[in-house]
N, C-alpha and C positions, 0 to 999 in steps of 0.2 A: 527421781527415776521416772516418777510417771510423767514430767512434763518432758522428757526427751524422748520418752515413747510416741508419745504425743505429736513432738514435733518432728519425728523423723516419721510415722507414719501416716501424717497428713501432708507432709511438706513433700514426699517422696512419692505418695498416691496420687495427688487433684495438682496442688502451686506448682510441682516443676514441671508439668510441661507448658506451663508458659513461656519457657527457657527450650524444651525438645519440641513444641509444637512445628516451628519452620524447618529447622534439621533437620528431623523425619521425613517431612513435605520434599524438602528436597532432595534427598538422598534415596530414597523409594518410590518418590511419586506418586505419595499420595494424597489427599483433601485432607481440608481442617474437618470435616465433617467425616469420613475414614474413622480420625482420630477420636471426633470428637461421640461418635459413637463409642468406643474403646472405654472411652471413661464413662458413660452411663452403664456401660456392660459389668464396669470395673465397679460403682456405686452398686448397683444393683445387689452384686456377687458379697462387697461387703456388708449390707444391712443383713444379705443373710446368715452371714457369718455374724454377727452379733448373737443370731438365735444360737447357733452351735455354742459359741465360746460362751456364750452366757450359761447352756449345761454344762459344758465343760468344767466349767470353773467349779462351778458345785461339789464335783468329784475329784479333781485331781488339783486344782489351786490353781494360783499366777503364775508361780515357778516355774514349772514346765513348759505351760502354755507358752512365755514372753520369751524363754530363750529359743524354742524350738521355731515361733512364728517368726524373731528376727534371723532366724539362721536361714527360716525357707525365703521371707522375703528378700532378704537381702542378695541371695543366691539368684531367684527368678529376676530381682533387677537389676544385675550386671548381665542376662542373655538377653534385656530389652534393647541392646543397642547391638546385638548380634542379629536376629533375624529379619528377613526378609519380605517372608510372606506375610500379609496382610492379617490373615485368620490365627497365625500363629502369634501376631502379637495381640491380639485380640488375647487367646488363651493367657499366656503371658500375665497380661495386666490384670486377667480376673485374677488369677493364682498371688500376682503380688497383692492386693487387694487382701485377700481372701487373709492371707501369711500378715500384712499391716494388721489386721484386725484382732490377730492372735498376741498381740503385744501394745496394744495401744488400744482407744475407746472403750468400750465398756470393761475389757481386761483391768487395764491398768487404772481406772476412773472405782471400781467395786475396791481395788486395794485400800487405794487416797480414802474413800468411805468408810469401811472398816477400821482404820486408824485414826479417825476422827469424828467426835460430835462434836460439840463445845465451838470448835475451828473449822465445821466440816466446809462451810461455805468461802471462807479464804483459802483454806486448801484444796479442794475441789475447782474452785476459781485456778489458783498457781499450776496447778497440773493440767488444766484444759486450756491455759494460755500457750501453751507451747503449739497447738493446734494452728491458732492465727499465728504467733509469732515467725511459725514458717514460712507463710507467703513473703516477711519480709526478706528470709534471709536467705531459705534455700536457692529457689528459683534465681538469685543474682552468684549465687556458688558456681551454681550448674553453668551456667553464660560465661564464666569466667571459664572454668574447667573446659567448656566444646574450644571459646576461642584461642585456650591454650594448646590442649593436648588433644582433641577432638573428639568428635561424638559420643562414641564410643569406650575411648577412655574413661569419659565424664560417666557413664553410664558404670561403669567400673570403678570407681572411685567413690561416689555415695553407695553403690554396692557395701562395697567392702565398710563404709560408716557405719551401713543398717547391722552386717553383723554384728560388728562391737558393741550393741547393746546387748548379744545376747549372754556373755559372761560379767556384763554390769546387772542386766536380770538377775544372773544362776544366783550372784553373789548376795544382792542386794536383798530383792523384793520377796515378803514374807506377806500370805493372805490376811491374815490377824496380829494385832498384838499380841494376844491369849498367848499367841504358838510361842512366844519370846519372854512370855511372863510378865508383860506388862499389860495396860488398859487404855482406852482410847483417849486423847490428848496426855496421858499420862496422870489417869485423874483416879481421884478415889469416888465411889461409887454408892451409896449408900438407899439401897432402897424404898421408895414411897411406900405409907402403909395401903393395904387391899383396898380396894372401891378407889384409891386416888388416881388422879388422870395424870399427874404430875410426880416427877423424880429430880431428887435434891442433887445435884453434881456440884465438890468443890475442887477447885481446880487451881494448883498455884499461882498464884499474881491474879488471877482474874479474880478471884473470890467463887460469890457460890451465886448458878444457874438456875433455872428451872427451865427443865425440857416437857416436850410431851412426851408422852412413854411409848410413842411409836419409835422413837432414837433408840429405843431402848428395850423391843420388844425381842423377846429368846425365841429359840427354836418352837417354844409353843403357839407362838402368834406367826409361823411364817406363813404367807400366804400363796397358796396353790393358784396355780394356771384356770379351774374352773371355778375358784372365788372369785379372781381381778374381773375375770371376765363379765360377771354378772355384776357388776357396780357402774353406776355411770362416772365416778369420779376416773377411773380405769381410761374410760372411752374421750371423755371430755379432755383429759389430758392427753394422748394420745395423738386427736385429731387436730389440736391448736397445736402443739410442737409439730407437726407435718405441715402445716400449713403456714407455719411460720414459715420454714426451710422452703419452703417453695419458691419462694421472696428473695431469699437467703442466699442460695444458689443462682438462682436467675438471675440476679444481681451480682453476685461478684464473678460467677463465672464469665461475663461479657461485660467487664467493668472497663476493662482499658481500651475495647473496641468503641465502648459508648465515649468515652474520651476524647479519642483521635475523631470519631465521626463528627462532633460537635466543634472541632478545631486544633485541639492540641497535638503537642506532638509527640512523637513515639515516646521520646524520656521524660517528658512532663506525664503524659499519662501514667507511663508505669509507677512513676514518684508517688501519684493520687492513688494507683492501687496498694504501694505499697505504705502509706499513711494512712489507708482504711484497715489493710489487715494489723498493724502495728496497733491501732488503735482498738481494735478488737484483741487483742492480747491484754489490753489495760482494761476491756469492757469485761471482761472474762472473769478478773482477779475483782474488780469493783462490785459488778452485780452481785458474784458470790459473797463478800464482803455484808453490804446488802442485805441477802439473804441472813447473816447471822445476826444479825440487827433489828429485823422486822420482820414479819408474817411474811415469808417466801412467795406463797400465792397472790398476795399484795404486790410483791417485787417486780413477777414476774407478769402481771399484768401490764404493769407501767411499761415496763422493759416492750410489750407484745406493742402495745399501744406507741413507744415512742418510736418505734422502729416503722409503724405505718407514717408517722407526720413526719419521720426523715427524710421517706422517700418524695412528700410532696416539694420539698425545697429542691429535686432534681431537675424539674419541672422551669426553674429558671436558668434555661441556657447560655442566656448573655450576661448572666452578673458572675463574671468567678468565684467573687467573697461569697454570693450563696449556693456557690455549688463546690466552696472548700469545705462550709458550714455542711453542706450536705454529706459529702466526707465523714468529717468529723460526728454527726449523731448517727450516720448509720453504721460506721465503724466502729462505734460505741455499743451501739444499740445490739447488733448483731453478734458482737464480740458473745453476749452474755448468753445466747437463746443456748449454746451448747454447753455453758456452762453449769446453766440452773435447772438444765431437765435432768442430772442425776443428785441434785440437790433438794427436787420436787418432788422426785421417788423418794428417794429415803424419807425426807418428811410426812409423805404422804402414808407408806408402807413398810418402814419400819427399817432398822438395819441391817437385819438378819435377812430381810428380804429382798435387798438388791438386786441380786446377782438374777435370780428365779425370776421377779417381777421386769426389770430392767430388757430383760431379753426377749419378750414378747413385744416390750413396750417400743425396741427399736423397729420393729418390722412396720409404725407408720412413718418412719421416713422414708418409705419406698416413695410417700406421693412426692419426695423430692424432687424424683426424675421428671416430674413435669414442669420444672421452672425451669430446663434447659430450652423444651420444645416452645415453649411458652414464650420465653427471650427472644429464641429464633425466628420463630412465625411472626413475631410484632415485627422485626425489623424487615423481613423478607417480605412481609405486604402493606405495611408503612413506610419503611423508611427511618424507624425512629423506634426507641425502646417503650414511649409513651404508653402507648394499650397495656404493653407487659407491665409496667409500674401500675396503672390504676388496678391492673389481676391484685398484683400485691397488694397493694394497701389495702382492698378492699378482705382479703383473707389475711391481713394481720389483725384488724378492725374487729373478726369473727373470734379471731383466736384471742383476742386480749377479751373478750366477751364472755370468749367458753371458762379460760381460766377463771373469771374476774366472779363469776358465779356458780363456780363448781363447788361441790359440798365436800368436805372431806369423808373418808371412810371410815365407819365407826369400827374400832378395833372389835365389838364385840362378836360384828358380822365375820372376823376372821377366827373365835374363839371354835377349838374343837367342842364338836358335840358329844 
């Protein structure tokens, strides 16, 4: 359930107007830049919706939240292909935005957590694959849908898709195991004695684990808005997942323009987009993989770090095999950066902590919005995306730094006094 959340609220926010961008242009008469404002207005609207839905969740669960958000989105984008005025779809888009937010991201990501330690990083992975996987599939729906039945239709048609998640939510999706009588992977639970940093979980077929007991810490270790704040492992993480996304953004949102501009053509390019985000659907499921496997912080440094040396193989424009290869590790690479930041929370501050930590933690991908400007201004006083890839690489380089020597937070600092 969460990877269809996933994939109809990213695929239906950012990847299809890949497919609406011209149609719009031409039916109204307005710039890619119109638009492409629309959709920074539209990021914006959602990171701060992460803050809301992340209180939100605390009080009143998933349940509500995911079928009421897919009922408003999906309602606000079937009248994206009704209006006219320019400022009206501006509104529009933030409100769907706003309405994705409440059924996918952190919503539906705090679920998948809750229902898993032991698996949290393959299930965490499987549920944020649906994210990438959209780029490949929505955006060629949509194309099909205008050149069948037209704009507008189409616009009517993944409408009406987005509601149907919202009686797959009512039905489905439950905050906790607890609420169901069961425990997380299904596991029995037997707790470490006092003073131990570690707790025994055994778990059918896999045998027996040890976790640290931040997987595992109860409503007496949750931690408040004015603890995270004063820790640096809080900030240190924080400002390397922003700054990854910088990169992140900026790159795939002007992926198929750097394409065509360097030779290829229209369907070739879209092919390479669509074999980056495919491939970032498999980076997504791996990394968290990964993460169950190894020191997460370890993971996720690698991960920061290889997503810098992907982008230097961009840089050869005339060998195709190395700008397939290019492709390939950044669609890797990238797949994983949204999969492991709610993998590095939990590990970091606990389970019970999610939901409360998570939703401050999204408000540094606001510095996302500057890989759009950043993209643009390289090509608009270049000629070329080159300066905007060295920004990158040089701010993934910080962040595989910040993580790679970030201290974790000692539970004690979260113990009441």
């Amino acid at each position: 359930m969460a990877f269809i959340a996933n994939f109809m609220s990213v695929g239906t926010g950012f990847y299809v107007f890949n497919a609406f961008m011209q149609p719009l242009c031409e039916n109204h008469g307005w710039t890619r830049t119109d638009i492409s404002l629309a959709l920074s207005a539209g990021a914006f609207m959602a990171i701060m919706g992460q803050l809301l839905y992340g209180t939100l969740l605390l009080r009143i669960g998933p349940r509500v939240l995911m079928t009421s958000g897919a009922l408003v989105a999906g309602t606000i984008f079937m009248q994206l292909g009704k209006v006219h005025e320019l400022w009206l779809f501006y509104l529009c888009y933030m409100l769907l935005l706003l309405g994705n937010g409440a059924y996918g991201g952190i919503v539906a990501n705090t679920v998948v957590n809750n229902w898993f330690i032991i698996k949290r990083g393959k299930a965490i992975g499987l549920a944020t694959a649906g994210m990438s996987f959209s780029g490949a599939v929505i955006p060629f729906i949509a194309l099909l849908l205008i050149e069948r039945t037209g704009m507008q239709s189409a616009f009517f048609w993944l409408g009406l898709a987005v509601i149907m998640i919202a009686p797959l939510a009512f039905l489905i999706m439950r905050g906790r195991p607890e609420e169901c009588g069961l425990t997380p992977d299904g596991i029995e639970i037997s707790v470490a004695p006092p003073k131990t940093s570690l707790s025994l979980i055994s778990a059918p077929g896999d045998g027996a684990a040890f976790l640290n007991d931040s997987s595992l810490q109860t409503s007496a270790h949750i931690w408040t808005p004015g603890q995270v704040l004063r820790i640096r492992a809080f900030w240190h993480l924080g400002f390397s997942y922003g700054l990854t996304m910088v990169g992140v953004v900026g790159v795939l949102s002007q992926l198929k323009p750097r394409f065509t501009d360097i030779g290829f053509g229209d369907h070739n390019a879209m092919l390479m987009l669509t074999l980056t985000t495919l491939l970032g659907a498999l980076g997504k499921y791996v990394w968290g993989m990964f993460c169950d496997r190894y020191h997460p912080q370890h993971v996720v440094a690698v991960l920061m770090l290889s997503g810098a040396v992907s982008l230097l193989f961009s840089f050869f424009e005339d060998s195709v095999p190395l700008l397939v290869f290019f492709v390939i590790t950044f669609g890797f690479s990238m797949g994983g950066v949204l999969s492991t930041f709610p993998i590095m929370i939990a590990s970091l501050f606990g389970r019970d902590s999610f939901a409360s930590v998570g939703r401050i933690l999204a408000l540094f991908f606001l510095l996302q919005l500057l890989g759009y400007p950043i993209a643009g201004a390289s090509f608009d006083f270049t000629g070329s995306y080159r300066t905007a890839y060295v920004i990158f690489i040089i701010l993934d380089f910080i962040a595989a730094a910040m993580i790679y020597f970030m201290k974790s937070p000692q539970p004690a600092l979260n113990s009441k006094k």
